[in-house]
Structure formats: structure tokens, C-alpha cells
C-alpha positions as CSV (number, residue, x, y, z in Angstrom):
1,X,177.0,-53.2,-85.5
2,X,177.1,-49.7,-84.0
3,X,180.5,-50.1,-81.3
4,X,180.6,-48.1,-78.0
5,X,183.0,-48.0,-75.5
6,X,182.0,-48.8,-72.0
7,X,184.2,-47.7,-68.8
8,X,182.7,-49.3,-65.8
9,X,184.6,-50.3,-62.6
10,X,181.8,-52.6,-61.1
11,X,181.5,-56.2,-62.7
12,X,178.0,-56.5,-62.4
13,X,177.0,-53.1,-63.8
14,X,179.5,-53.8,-67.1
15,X,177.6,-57.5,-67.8
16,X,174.3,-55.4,-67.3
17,X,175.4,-52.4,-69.6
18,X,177.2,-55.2,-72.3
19,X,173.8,-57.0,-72.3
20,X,171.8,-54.6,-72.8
21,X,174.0,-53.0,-75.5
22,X,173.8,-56.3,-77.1
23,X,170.0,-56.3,-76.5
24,X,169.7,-52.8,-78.6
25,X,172.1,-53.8,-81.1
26,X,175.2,-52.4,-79.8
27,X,178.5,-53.9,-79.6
28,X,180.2,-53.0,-76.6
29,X,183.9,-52.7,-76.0
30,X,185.3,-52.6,-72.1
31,X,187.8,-50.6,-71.1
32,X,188.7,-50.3,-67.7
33,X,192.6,-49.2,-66.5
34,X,193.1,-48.4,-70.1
35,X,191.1,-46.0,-72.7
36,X,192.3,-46.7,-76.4
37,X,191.6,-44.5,-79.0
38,X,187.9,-43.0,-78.8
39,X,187.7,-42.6,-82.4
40,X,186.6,-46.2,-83.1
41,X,183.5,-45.9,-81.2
42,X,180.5,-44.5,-82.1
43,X,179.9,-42.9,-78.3
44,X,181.1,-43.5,-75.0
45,X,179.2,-44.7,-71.6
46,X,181.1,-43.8,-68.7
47,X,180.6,-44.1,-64.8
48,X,181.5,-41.1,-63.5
49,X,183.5,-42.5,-60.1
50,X,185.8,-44.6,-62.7
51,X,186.6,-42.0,-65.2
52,X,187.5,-39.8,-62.1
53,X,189.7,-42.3,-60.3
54,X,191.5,-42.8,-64.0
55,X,191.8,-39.1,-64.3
56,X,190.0,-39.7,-67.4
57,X,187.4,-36.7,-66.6
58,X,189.6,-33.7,-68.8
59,X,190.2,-36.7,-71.7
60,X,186.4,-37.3,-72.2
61,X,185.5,-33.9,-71.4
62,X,187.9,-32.8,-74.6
63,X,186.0,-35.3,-77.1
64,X,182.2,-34.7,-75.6
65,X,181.9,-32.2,-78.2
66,X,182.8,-34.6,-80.9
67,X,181.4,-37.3,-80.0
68,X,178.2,-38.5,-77.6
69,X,178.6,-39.4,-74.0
70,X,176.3,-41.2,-71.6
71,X,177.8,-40.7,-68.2
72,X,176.3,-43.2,-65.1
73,X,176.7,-41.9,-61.7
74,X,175.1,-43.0,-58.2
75,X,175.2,-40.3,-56.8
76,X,173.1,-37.1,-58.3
77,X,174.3,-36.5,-61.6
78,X,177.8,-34.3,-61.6
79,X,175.2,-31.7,-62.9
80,X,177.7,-28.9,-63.3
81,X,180.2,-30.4,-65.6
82,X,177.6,-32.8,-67.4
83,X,175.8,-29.3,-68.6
84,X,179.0,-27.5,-69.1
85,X,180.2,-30.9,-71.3
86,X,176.9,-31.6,-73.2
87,X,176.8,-35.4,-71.8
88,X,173.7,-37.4,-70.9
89,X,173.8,-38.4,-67.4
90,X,171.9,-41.8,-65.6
91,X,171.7,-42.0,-61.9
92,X,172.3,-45.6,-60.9
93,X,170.1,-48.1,-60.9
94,X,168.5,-46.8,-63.8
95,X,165.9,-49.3,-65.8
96,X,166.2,-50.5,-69.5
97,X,163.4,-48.2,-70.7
98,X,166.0,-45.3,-69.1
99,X,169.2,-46.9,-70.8
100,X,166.6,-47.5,-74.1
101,X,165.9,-43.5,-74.3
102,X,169.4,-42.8,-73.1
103,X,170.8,-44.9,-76.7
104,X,168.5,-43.4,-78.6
105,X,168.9,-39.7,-77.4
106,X,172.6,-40.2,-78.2
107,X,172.6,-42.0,-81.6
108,X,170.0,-39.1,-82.5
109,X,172.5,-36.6,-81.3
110,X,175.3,-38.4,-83.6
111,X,173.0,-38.3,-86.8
112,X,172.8,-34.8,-86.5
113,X,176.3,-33.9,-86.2
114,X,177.4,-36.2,-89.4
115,X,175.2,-34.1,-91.5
């Protein structure tokens, strides 16, 4: 099973992402105070407020060129540094057939950059 690394703050919003991961065929892994190593997973969702309040931002801006990202925000997108990083941003809510394209935009995106 394909594992991604989910950092999500808000409970409900990680039981929706982890369900629908599972849903697609996914395996999700949470992190939330803590990033381990990204090199496990095969991309990364990430809300935008969390990675920011972690300071995480610089760290997953460094690997967006290595691997796919998916960032979630509430807000309008963080336009500027999701188009200067090459990540795919949701506005929350989004609906499955959103997060559906979303996965399959990314795992596209990963094919092409392991051959």
C-alpha cells in the first residue's frame, strides 16, 4: 500500500483525510507536533495553518521538489509559495471527487519523476 504522510491539526479533518486515503488505497500516517523522516512516504498532505505553526513551511518547501505535496488551506490557497514550491493546493471543505483528482494528479506527478 502506497504510505503518505498526513499533517493535520483538526481531528475531524485527519479521520476524514485517513478515510478517504484508506478509501483510495492509501495508507496514511499522522503526524502532528512531530515530522519523521519524509523519505518513507510516497507524498505528503499538509494543512497549511499547521505546517506554519510547526515552522515546518522551509522543511517541506526543501523536499517539494523531490517529492509530491498536497497542501489544504481554508483560506485561499498560499498562492505565492504553492506556485513558487510546485505543490497542489485544496481550499477547505473540498469534496472526495476534489481529494480523488488531487491523489491522482500527485501519484501521476511521482511516476514521472521515478523514470
Amino acid at each position: 500500500m502506497k504510505k503518505v504522510l498526513v499533517i493535520e491539526n483538526n481531528r475531524l479533518v485527519k479521520e476524514v483525510l485517513m478515510e478517504y486515503l484508506r478509501f483510495f488505497g492509501y495508507e496514511g500516517e499522522l503526524a502532528t507536533s512531530t515530522v519523521k523522516s519524509f523519505i518513507d512516504y510516497k507524498f505528503i498532505i499538509a494543512d497549511y495553518t499547521t505546517i506554519k505553526e510547526l515552522n515546518l513551511l522551509e522543511e517541506i518547501a526543501s523536499i517539494i521538489s523531490h517529492k509530491p505535496v498536497i497542501i489544504l488551506s481554508t483560506l485561499n490557497c498560499p498562492e505565492e509559495e504553492i506556485l513558487k514550491n510546485n505543490a497542489l493546493c485544496l481550499t477547505k471543505p473540498f469534496y472526495i471527487h476534489e481529494f480523488k483528482e488531487a491523489l491522482k494528479i500527485v501519484d501521476e506527478e511521482f511516476h514521472k519523476e521515478a523514470q
